[in-house]
Backbone bond lengths (Angstrom), bond angles and torsions (degrees), N, CA, C in turn:
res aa  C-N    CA-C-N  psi(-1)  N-CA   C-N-CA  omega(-1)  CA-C   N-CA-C  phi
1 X - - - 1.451 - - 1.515 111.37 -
2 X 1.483 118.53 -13.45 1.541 114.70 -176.85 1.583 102.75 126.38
3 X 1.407 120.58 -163.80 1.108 157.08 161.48 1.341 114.98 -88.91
4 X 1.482 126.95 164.55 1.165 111.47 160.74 1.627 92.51 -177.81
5 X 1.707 116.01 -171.13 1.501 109.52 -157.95 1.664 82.94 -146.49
6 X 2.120 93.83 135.60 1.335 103.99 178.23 1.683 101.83 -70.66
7 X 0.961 100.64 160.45 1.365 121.99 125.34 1.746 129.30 -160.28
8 X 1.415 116.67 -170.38 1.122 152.85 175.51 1.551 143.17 -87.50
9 X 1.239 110.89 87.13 1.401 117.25 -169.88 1.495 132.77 -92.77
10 X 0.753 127.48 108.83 1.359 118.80 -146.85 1.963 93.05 -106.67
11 X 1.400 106.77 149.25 1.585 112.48 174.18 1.601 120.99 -140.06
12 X 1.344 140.54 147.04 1.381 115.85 176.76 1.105 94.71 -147.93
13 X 1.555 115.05 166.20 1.566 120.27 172.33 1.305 113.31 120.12
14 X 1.968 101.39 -7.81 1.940 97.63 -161.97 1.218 139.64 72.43
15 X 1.265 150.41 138.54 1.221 146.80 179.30 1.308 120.04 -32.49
16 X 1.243 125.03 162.48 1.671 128.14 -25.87 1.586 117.38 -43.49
17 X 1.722 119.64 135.40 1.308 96.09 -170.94 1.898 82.57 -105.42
18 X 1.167 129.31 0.79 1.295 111.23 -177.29 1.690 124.35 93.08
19 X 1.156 131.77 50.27 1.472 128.34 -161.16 2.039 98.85 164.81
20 X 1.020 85.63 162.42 1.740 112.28 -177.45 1.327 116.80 -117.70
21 X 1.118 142.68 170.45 1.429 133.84 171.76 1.982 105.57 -143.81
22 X 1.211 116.43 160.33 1.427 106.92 -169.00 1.974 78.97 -140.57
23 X 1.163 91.84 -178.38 1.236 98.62 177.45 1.395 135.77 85.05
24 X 1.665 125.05 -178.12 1.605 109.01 161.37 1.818 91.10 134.25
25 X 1.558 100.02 171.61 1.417 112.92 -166.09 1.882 105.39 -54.65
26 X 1.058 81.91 -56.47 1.606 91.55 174.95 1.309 138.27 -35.41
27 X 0.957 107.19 -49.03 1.796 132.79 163.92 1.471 88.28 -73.96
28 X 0.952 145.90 -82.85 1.405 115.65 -160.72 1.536 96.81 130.78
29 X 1.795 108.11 5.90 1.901 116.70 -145.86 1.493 72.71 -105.53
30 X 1.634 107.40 -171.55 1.640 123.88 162.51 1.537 84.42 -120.50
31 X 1.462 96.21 145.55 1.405 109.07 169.94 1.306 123.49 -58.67
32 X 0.971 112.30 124.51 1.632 122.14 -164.11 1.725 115.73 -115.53
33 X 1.375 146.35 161.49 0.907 143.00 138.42 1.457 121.83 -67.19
34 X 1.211 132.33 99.77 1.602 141.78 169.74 1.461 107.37 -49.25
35 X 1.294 124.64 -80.75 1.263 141.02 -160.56 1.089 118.88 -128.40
36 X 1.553 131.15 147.18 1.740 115.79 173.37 1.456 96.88 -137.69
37 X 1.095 137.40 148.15 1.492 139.57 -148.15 2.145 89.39 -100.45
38 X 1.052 106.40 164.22 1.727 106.29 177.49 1.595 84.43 -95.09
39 X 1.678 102.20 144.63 1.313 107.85 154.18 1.185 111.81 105.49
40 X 1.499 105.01 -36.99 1.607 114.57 -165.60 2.159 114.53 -77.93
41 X 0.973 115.97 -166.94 1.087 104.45 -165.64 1.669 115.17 -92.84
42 X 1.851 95.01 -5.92 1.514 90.62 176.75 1.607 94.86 -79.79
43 X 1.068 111.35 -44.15 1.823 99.66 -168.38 1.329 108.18 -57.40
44 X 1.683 127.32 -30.26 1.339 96.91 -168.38 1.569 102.98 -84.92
45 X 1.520 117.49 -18.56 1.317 107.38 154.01 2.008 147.67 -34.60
46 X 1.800 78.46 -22.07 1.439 86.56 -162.48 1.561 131.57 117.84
47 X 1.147 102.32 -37.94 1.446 118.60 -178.57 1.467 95.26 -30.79
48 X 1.127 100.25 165.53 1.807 122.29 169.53 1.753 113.17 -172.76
49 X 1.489 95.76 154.96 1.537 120.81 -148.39 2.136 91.61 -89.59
50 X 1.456 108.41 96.17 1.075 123.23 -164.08 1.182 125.41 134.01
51 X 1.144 125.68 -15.40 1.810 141.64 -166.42 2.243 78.59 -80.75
52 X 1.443 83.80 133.02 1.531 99.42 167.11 1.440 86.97 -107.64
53 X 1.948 103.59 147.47 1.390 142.53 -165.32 1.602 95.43 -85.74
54 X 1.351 133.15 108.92 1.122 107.78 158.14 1.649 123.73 -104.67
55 X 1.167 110.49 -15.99 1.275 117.82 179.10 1.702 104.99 -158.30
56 X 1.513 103.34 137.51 1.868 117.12 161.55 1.372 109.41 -105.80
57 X 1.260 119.21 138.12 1.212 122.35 156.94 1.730 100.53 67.83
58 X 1.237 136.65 22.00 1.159 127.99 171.86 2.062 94.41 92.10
59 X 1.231 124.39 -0.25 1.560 118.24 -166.33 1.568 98.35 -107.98
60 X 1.290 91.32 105.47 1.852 92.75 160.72 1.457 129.56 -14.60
61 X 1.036 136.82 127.99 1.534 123.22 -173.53 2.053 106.65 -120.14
62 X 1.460 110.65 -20.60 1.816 103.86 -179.76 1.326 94.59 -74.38
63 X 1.385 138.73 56.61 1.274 111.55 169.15 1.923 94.06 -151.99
64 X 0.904 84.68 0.90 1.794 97.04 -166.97 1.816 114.56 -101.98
65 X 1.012 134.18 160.16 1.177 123.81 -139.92 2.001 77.90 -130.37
66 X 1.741 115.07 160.13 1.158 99.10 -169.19 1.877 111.85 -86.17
67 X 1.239 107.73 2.86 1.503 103.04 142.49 1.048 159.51 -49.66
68 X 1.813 86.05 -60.49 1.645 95.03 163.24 1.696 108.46 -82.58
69 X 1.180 137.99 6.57 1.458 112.75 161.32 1.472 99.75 -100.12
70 X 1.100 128.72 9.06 1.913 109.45 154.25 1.238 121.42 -93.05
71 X 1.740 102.28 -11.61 1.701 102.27 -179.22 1.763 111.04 -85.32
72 X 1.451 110.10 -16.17 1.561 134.31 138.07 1.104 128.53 -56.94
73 X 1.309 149.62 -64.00 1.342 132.86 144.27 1.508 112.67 -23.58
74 X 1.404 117.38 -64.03 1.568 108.69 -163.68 1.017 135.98 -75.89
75 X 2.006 106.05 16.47 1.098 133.84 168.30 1.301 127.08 -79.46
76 X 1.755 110.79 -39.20 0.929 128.11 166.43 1.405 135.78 -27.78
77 X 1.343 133.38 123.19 1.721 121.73 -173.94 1.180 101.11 -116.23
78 X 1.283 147.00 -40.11 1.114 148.80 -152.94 1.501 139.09 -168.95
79 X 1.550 123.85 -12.75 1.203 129.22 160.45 1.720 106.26 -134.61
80 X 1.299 113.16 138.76 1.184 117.31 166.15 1.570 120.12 -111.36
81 X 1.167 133.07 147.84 1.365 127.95 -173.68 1.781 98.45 -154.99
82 X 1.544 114.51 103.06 1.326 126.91 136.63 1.188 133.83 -94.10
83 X 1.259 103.33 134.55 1.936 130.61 162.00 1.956 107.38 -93.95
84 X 2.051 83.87 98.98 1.342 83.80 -178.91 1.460 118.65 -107.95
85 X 1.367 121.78 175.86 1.863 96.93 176.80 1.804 78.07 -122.34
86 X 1.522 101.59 143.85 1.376 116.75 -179.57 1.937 87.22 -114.13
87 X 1.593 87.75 130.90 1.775 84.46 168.26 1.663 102.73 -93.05
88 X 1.491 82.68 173.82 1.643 108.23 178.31 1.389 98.73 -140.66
89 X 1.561 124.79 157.60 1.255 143.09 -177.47 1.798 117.91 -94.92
90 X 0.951 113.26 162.66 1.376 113.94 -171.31 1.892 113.42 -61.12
91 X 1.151 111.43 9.62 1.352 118.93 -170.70 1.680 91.03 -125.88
92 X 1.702 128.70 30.76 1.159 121.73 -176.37 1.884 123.45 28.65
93 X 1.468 115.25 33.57 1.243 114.02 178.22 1.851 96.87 -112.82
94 X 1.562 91.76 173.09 1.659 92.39 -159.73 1.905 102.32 -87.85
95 X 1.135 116.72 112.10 1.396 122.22 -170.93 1.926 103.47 -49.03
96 X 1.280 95.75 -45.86 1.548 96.88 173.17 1.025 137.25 -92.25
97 X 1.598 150.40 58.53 0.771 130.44 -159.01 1.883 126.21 -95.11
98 X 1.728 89.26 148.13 1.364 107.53 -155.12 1.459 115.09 -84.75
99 X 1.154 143.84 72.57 1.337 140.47 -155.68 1.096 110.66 -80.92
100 X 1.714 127.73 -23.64 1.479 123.83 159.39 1.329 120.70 -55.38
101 X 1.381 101.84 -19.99 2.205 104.87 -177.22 1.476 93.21 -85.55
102 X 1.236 97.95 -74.12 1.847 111.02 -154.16 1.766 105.95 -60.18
103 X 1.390 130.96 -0.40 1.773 144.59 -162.64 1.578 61.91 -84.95
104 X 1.438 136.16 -49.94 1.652 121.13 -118.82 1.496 89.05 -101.97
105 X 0.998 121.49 -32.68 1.379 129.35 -151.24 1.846 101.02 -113.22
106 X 1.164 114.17 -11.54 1.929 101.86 166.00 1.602 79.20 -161.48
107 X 1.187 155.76 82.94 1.113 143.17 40.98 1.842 94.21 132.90
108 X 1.148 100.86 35.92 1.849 103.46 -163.15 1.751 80.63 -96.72
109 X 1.686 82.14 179.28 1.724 99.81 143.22 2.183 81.93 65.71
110 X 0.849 125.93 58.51 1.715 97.78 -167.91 1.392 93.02 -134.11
């Protein structure tokens, strides 16, 4: 699928955090972000619809089944913190691009 560059998303306030997740041991998938709602606190976070999950809260996530990372989420009270890896394509451009982040931040998409 490429290369690509972690980062770190940080959220607070508690649920709803805004986003879906697909994936998990089971499927055989890496946990992925499905969907992220406009508006909500993952987008203004940044999040984007493709970012594989690698870790919540500091807890490994390729090893976890997509159960147990909702019974993890629904643990959650008040801060969330993912380490995601966003890919990029062999032309180092961003395979996903996030137009709910970057609309906010240089003024596209408007």
């Amino acid at each position: 699928m490429g290369t690509g560059d972690y980062l770190c998303i940080a959220m607070s306030g508690g649920a709803p955090w805004g986003f879906r997740l697909q994936g998990g041991k089971e499927q055989k998938q890496p946990l992925q972000i499905a969907k992220v709602r406009s508006k909500s606190k993952a987008a203004k976070a940044g999040l984007c619809e493709g970012d594989e999950v690698v870790s919540i809260n500091g807890k490994p996530c390729g090893d976890l089944t997509y159960a147990e990372v909702i019974v993890l989420m629904e643990s959650l009270t008040d801060v969330l913190q993912m380490l995601i890896k966003r890919y990029r394509n062999a032309q180092n451009t961003l395979v996903q691009f996030c137009s709910h982040y970057w609309s906010r931040h240089i003024g596209l998409f408007q």
